[in-house]
Every structure is written in structure tokens, then in C-alpha cells.
C-alpha positions in Angstrom: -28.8 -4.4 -153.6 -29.7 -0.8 -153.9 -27.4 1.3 -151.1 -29.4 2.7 -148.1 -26.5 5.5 -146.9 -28.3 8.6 -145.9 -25.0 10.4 -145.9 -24.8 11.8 -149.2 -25.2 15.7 -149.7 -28.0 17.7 -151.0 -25.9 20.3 -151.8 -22.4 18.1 -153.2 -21.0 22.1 -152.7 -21.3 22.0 -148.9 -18.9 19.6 -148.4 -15.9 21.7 -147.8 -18.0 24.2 -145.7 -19.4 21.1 -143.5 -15.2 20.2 -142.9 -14.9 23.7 -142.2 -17.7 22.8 -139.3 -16.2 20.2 -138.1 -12.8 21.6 -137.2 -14.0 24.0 -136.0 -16.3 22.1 -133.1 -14.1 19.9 -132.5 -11.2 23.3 -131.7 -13.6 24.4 -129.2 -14.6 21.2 -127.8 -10.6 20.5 -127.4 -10.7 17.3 -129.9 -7.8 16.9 -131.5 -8.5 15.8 -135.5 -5.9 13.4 -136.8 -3.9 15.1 -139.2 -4.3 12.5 -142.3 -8.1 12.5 -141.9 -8.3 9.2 -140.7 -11.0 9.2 -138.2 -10.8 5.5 -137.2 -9.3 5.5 -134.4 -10.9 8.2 -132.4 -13.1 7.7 -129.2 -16.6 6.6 -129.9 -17.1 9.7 -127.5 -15.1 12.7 -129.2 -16.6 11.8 -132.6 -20.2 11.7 -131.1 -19.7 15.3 -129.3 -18.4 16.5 -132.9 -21.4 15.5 -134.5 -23.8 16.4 -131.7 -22.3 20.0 -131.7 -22.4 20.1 -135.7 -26.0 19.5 -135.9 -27.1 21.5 -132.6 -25.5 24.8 -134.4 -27.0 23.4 -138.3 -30.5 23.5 -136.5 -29.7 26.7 -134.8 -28.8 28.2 -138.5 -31.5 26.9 -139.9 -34.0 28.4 -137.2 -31.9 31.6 -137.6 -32.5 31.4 -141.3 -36.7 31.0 -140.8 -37.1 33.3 -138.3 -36.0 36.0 -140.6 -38.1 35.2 -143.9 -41.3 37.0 -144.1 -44.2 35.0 -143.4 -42.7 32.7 -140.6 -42.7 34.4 -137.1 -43.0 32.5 -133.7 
């Protein structure tokens, strides 16, 4: 059966930026990452503020990113 996994990368080269993300949101949100990576046993919660935050500021970027190419003004 063919996999259904929406998670894989447009862009394979984002990958380390996207870590770089999620350090990041979770420093300012005061989540504490564990240090081998393993995410497994971190509240349901923290990991769902991580990824709220990650795509709230990717859609901010990418409005950022339309707003200054010619042709597409609000």
C-alpha cells in the first residue's frame, strides 16, 4: 500500500532551516527540547504550541514574501 505521509519536504534543503525553526519557537515559548531529539515523550500540549507557532510565523513569511512581488498588492 502506497504511503499517504504528507510530511515529506518540497524543498529536501529546508530541513535543517525548519530545525533551526523549531528551536527557536520552542526558546521563546520556554519548551524545553530533549537533547537526543527524541520527541516522544513531550506533552501533547508543548509539541502542539511548537507547531502552531512554526506555521503562524511560515504563513507570516510567506505573506511577507507576496506582499513585496510586483503585481500582488492588498
Amino acid at each position: 500500500m502506497a504511503s499517504r505521509s504528507s510530511n515529506t519536504l518540497v524543498v529536501p534543503q529546508a530541513n535543517g532551516a525548519l530545525d533551526q525553526l523549531k528551536y527557536e519557537v520552542a526558546q521563546e515559548l520556554g519548551i524545553q527540547i530533549p537533547q537526543d531529539g527524541y520527541m516522544g515523550n513531550m506533552a501533547t500540549r508543548d509539541a502542539g504550541s511548537i507547531g502552531g507557532n512554526i506555521t503562524r510565523r511560515l504563513v507570516q513569511i510567506a505573506e511577507q514574501t507576496l506582499a513585496g512581488q510586483s503585481g500582488f498588492r492588498s
